[in-house]
matplotlib code that plots the C-alpha trace (Angstrom):
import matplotlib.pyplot as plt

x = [-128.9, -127.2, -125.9, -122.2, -123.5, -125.4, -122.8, -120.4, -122.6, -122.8, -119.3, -118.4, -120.9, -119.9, -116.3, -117.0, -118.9, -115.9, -113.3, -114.9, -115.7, -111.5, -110.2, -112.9, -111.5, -107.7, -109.2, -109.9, -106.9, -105.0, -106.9, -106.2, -102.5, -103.7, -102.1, -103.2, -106.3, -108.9, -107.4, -110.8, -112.2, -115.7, -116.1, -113.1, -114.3, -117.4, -115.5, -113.7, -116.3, -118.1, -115.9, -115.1, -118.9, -119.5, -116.6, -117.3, -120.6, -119.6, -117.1, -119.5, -122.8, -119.4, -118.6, -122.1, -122.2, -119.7, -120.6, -124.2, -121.8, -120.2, -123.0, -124.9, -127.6, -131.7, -132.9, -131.7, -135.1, -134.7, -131.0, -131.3, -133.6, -131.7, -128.5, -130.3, -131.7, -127.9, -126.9, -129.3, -129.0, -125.4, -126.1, -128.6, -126.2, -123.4, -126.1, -127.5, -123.9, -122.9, -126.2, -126.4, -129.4, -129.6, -133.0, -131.9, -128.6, -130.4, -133.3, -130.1, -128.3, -131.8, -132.0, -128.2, -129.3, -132.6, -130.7, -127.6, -130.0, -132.5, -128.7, -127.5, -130.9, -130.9, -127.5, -128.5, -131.6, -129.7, -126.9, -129.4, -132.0, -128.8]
y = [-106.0, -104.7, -107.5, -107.3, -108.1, -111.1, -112.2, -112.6, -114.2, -116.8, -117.3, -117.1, -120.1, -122.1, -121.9, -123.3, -125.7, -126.8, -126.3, -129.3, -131.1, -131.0, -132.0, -135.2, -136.0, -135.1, -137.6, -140.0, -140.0, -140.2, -143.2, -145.6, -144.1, -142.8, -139.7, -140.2, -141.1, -143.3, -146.7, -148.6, -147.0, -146.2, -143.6, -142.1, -141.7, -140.3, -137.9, -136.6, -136.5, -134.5, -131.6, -131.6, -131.6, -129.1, -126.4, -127.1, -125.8, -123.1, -121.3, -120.4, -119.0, -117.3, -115.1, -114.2, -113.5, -111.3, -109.8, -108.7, -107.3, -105.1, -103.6, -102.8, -105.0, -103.9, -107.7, -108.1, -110.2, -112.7, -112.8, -114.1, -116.7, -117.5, -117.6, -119.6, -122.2, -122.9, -123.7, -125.6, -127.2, -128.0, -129.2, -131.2, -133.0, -133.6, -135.7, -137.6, -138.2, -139.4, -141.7, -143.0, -141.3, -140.5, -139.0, -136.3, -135.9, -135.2, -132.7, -130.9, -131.2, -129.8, -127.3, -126.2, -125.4, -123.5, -121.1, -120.6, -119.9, -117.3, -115.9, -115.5, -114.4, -111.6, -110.7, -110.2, -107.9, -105.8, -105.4, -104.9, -102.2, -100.4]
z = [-46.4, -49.5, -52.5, -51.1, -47.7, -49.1, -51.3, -48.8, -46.5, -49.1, -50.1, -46.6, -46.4, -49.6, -48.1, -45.0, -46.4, -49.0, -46.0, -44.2, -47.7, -48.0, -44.2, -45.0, -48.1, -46.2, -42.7, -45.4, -47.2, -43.8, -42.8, -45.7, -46.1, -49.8, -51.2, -54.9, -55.9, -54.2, -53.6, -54.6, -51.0, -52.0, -49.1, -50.3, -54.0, -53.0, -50.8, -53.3, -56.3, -53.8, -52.9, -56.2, -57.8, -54.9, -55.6, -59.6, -59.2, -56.3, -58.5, -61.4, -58.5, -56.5, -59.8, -60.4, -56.8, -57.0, -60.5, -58.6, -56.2, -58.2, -60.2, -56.8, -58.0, -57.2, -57.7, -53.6, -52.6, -55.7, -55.5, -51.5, -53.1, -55.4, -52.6, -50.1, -52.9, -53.9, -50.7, -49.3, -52.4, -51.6, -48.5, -49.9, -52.7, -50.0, -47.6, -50.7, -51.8, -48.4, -48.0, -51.2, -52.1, -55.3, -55.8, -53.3, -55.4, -58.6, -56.5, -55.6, -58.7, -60.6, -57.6, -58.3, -62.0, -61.1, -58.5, -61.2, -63.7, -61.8, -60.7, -64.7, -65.3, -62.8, -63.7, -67.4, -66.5, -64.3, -66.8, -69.9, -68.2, -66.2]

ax = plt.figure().add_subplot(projection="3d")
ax.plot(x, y, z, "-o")
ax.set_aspect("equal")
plt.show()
């Protein structure tokens, strides 16, 4: 697998992921005839705050994603880590968000970090020894 291959596979992943984040945040909206805001409906404010935590965090791994992409990056086995980390991690933050579980939202918020960090990291060596 080459690092465009997996970096699409990824963002082909975080999309999907924050296309059904947005049609439950739209279902929701629908439901309590809300267009702006939450309305005070708890599920609908955690709805929200999680598509938007998730495509906050999303963007930044999607660019160095892409910026491994572009420099044909050697790191390939820690990069997949570091790719399949962030979105189980995701995953991980939208079911504790959606339970109420917040040890499992800060795991996956200290997960989140860990696999943007090894990411920057890995991006940094390749550019500096290149």
């Amino acid at each position: 697998m080459s690092t465009l291959t997996l970096a699409a596979t990824t963002l082909v992943t975080l999309a999907l992921l924050l296309t059904a984040l947005s049609l439950h945040v739209s279902r929701l909206r629908l439901r309590y005839r809300q267009t702006w805001g939450d309305g005070g409906h708890k599920d609908l404010a955690t709805a929200i705050r999680t598509h938007g935590n998730t495509l906050e965090q999303s963007m930044l791994f999607g660019l160095l994603l892409l910026a491994h992409a572009q420099l044909h990056s050697a790191t390939l086995g820690a990069l997949a880590a570091a790719c399949a980390a962030f979105v189980l991690a995701r995953l991980l933050y939208c079911v504790g968000a959606f339970t109420r579980r917040l040890a499992w939202r800060q795991a996956a918020h200290a997960i989140t970090l860990l696999a943007q960090l090894t990411a920057t990291a890995l991006l940094a060596h390749t550019t500096w020894t290149a």
